[in-house]
C-alpha positions in Angstrom: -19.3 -1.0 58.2 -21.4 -1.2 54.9 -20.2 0.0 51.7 -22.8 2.4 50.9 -25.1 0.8 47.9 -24.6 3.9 45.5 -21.0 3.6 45.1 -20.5 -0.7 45.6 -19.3 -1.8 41.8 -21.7 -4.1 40.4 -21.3 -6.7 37.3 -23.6 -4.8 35.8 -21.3 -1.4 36.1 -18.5 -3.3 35.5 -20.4 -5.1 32.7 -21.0 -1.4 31.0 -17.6 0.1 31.2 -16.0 -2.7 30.2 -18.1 -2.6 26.8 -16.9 1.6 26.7 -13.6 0.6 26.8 -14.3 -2.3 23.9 -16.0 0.6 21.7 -13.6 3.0 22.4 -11.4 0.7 21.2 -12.8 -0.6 18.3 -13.6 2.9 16.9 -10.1 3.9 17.3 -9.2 6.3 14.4 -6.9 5.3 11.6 -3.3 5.6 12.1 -0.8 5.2 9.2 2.9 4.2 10.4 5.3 6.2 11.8 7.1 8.9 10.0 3.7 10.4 8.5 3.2 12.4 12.0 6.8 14.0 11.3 7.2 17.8 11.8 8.0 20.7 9.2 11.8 20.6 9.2 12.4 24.4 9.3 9.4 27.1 9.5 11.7 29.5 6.8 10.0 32.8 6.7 13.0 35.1 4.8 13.5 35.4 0.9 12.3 32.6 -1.9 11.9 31.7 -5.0 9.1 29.3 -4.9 5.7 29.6 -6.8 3.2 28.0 -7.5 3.3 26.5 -11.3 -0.8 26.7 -13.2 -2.8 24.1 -12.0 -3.8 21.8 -15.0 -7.2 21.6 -15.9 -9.3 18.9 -14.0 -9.4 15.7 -15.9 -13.1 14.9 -16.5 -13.5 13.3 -19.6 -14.3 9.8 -19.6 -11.0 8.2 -18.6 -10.4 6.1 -22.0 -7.1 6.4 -22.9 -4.9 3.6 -25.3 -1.9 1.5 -23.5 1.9 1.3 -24.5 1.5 -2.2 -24.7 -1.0 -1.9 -27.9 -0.9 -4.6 -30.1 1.3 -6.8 -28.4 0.5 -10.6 -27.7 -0.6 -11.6 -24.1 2.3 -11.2 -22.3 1.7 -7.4 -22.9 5.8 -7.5 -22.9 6.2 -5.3 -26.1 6.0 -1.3 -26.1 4.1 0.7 -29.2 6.1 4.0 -29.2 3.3 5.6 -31.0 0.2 4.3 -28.4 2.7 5.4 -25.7 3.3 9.0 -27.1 -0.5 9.3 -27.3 -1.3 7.9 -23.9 1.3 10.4 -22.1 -0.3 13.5 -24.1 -3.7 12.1 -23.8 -2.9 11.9 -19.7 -0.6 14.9 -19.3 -2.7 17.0 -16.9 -3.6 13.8 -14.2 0.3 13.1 -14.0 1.0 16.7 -13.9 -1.5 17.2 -11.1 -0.2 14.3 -8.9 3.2 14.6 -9.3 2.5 18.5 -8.6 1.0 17.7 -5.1 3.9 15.2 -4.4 6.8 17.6 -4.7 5.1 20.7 -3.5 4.1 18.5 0.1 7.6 17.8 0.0 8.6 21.2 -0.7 6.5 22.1 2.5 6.9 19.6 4.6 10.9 20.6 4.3 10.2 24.3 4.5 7.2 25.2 5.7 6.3 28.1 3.9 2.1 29.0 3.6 2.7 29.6 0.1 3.4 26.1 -0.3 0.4 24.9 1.3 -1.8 26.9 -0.5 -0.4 25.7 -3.8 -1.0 22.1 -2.6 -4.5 22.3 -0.9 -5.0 24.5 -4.3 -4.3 21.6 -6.5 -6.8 19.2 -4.7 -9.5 21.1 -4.2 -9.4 22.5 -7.8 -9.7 19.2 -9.0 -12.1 18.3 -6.2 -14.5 20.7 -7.0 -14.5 19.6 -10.3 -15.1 16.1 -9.9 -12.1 15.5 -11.7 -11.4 11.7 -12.6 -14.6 10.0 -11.4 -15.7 9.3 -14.7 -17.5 5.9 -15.0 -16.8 5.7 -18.9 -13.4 3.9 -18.8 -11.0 1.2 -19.9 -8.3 -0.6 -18.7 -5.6 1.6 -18.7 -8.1 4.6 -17.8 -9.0 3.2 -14.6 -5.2 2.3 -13.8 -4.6 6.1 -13.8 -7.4 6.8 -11.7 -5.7 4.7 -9.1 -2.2 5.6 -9.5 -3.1 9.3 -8.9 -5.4 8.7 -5.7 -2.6 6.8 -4.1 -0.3 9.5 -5.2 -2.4 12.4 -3.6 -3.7 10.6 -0.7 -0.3 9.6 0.2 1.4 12.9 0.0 -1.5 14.3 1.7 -1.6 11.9 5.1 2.1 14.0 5.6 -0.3 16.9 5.9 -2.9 15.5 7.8 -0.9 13.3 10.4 1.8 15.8 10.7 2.5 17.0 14.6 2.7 20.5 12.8 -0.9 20.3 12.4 -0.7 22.4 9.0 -4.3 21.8 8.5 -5.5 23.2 11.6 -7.0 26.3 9.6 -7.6 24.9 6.4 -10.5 22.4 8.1 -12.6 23.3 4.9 -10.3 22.7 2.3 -9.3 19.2 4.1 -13.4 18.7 3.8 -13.5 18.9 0.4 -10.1 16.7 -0.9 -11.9 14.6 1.8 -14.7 13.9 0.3 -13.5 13.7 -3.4 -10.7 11.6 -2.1 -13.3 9.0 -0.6 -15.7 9.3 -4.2 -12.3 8.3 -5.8 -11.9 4.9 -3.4 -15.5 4.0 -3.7 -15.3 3.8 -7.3 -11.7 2.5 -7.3 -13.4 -0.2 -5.0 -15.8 -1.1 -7.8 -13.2 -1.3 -10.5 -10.7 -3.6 -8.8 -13.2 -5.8 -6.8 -14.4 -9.1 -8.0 -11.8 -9.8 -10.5 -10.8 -13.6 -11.5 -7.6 -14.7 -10.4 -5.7 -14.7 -13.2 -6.7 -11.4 -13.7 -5.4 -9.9 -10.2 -1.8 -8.8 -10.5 0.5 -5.8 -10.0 -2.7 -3.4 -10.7 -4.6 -4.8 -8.3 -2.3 -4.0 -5.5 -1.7 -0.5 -6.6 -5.4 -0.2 -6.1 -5.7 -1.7 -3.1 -2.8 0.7 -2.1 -4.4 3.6 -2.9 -7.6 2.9 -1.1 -5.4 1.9 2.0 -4.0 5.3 2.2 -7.2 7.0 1.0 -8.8 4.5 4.2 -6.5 6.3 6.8 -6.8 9.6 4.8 -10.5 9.4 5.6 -10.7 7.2 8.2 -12.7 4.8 6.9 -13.0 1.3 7.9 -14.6 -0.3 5.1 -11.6 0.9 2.8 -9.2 -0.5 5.2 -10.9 -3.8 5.4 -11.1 -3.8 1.4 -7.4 -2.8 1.0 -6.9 -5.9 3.5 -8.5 -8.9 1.8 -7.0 -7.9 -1.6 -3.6 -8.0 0.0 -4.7 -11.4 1.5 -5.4 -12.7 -2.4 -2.4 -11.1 -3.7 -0.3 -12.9 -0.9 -2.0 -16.0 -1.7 -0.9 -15.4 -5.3 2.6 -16.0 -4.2 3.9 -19.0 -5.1 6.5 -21.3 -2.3 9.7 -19.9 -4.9 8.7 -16.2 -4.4 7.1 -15.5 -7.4 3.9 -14.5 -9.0 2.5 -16.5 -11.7 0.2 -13.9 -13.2 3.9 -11.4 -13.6 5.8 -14.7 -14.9 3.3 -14.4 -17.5 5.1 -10.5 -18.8 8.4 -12.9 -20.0 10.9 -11.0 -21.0 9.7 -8.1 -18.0 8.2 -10.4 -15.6 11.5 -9.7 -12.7 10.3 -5.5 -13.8 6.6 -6.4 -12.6 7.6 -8.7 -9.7 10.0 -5.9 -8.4 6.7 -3.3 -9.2 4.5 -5.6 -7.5 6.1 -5.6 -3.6 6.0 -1.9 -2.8 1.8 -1.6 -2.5 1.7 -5.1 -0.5 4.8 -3.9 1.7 2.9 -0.2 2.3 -0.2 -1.9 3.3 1.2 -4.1 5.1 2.8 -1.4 7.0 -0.3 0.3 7.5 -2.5 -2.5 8.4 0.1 -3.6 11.2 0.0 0.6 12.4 -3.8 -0.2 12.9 -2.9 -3.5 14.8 -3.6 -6.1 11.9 -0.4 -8.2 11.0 -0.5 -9.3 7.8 2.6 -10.6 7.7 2.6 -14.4 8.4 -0.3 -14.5 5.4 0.5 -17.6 3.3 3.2 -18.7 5.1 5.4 -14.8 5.2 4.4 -14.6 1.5 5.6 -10.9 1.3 8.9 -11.7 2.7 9.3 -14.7 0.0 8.3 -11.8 -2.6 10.9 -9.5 -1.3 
């Protein structure tokens, strides 16, 4: 007996959902590691004491600001007490902000309460809605801090998003929004990092590749991803066969301070890119591993 024609596999059906399977595949959403998709602790509902401190005012003022290491020689190894006292009051509301939305995540994530999650989304979207920090006037050290606090929100927030919890269920518009600003903030964090000469890519560098890896699962964009990837790739090509960086042996007297600031960025994206099946980790010879 005949198979009936309408239902006999061909190579050209096979051919078709074979190349579904690929795209599925390939268009698989971002992941970042394990421990991100972990639970509220303990949903408390009885008597607190939290609240919600004032949000500081969104930062957007060209982000010009002057470094503790003013007027030092080339190995920017000496501190200016007086530059660094102006920089900290001169940055006060983005460090405020971002170490804000770190502890009150954390504060959540261990307790649960809504109160808490409003204060966090809060934070973000106020600053969000302000276009806080995407100022295209900048310096040096002004673009550093535009970094350090993406990769500070971004991170705390991928607890929120990822979580099995699922605490942004009903808050779809106010995940929209830190979305969106989040991804402006990459983009242009993307511009300032990119392109640099060699013996200009060091420890900064991988903090900003860092924070547009987590903003890359955050938003679940590829091209972030594949950004945050080939900077590690030069920064693990940086490492020397000894385990050390040339461009932080150049700090002196706090080159083993840099070197030690240096590994945590590569060894988060590293984690991530291996969550999202890229192992990064033979790269120049198991450079990260000679780093550590």
């Amino acid at each position: 007996m005949q198979t009936p024609k309408l239902i006999r596999p061909t190579l050209l059906s096979m051919a078709i959902l074979s190349s579904m399977a690929w795209a599925t595949g390939a268009s698989a959403a971002l992941v970042p590691p394990k421990g991100y998709d972990a639970p509220i602790e303990k949903m408390k509902t009885g008597d607190h004491n939290f609240s919600c401190e004032a949000i500081p005012k969104p930062y957007t003022d060209k982000l010009v600001f002057r470094s503790k290491y003013e007027g030092s020689d080339k190995a920017r190894a000496t501190l200016n007490a007086v530059s660094e006292e102006a920089f900290r009051d001169a940055t006060k509301d983005i460090t405020t902000l971002e170490r804000g939305v770190s502890k009150v995540v954390m504060q959540y994530m261990r307790d649960g309460r809504p109160e808490q999650l409003d204060c966090a989304l809060n934070m973000m979207t106020t600053w969000a809605k302000a276009d806080a920090l995407e100022s295209r006037e900048f310096n040096h050290t002004g673009k550093s801090m535009r970094k350090w606090a993406l990769g500070s929100m971004s991170s705390a927030y991928l607890r929120l998003k990822f979580s099995e919890s699922h605490p942004l269920a009903n808050r779809q518009q106010d995940a929209k929004i830190i979305e969106t600003w989040f991804s402006k903030l990459a983009d242009q964090v993307v511009s300032d990092w990119s392109n640099l000469p060699l013996e200009k890519i060091n420890n900064h560098s991988y903090w900003a590749a860092w924070s547009v890896m987590a903003t890359a699962v955050a938003t679940n964009r590829q091209d972030l991803f594949d950004w945050a990837v080939k900077e590690y790739k030069v920064a693990a090509n940086q490492v020397d066969k000894d385990g050390f960086l040339p461009n932080e042996m150049k700090r002196r007297q706090r080159a083993l301070s840099y070197h030690n600031y240096a590994l945590p960025p590569l060894a988060m994206i590293a984690s991530f890119a291996q969550a999202n099946g890229v192992d990064l980790r033979p790269e120049n010879n198991g450079a990260l591993k000679r780093l550590g």
